[in-house]
N, C-alpha and C positions, 0 to 999 in steps of 0.2 A: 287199166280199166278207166272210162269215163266216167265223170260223173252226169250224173243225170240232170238234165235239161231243166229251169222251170216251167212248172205247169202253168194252167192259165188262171188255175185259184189262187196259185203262191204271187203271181202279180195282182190280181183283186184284193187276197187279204192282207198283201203290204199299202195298196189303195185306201183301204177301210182302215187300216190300221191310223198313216197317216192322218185322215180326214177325221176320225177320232182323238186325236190327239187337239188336231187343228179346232174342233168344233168347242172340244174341253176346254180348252186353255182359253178361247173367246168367252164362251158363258162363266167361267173362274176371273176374269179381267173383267167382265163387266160387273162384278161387283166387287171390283176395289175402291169404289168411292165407299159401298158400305161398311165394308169390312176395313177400313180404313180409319175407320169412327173408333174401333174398338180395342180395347188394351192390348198391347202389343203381347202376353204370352194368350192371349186367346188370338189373336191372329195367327200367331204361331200353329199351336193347336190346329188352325183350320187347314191354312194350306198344308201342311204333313199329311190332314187326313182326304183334304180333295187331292194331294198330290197323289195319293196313293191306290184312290178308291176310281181314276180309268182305268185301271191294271186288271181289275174283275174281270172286262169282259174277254179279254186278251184270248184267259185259258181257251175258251170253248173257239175262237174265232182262228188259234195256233190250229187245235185238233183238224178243227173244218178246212186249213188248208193242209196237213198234211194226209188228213183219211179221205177228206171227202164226206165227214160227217161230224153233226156238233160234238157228239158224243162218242170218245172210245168205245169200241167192241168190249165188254166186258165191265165198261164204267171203269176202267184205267188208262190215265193219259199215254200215250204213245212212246217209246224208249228212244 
């Protein structure tokens, strides 16, 4: 059995994927001059939780390239 070909969303949402990572990590660097002022366990603190808070949009944007819609059938993610 083959496996199946990518589709033409699974190349867009790897597109968007990257280009989100790209756009984050620019607006996260430009403010390291500010965030650079600041005590080093609040620095911490922050990148942990910018590093973790592009991940949000991931779920709905996975769904959308593997259904074809932001939202699973049923409101449960796909298996």
């Amino acid at each position: 059995m083959t496996p199946p070909s990518p589709t033409g969303r699974s190349l867009a949402g790897i597109a968007i994927i990257f280009l989100l990572i790209v756009v984050w990590a620019a607006l996260i660097a430009s403010l390291a001059p500010t965030v650079g002022r600041w005590p080093v366990l609040v620095q911490a603190l922050f990148y942990v939780v910018v590093g973790t808070i592009w991940i949000i949009p991931l779920k709905p944007l996975i769904v959308w390239m593997i259904t074809g819609r932001f939202r699973a059938p049923g409101g449960k993610a796909p298996d």
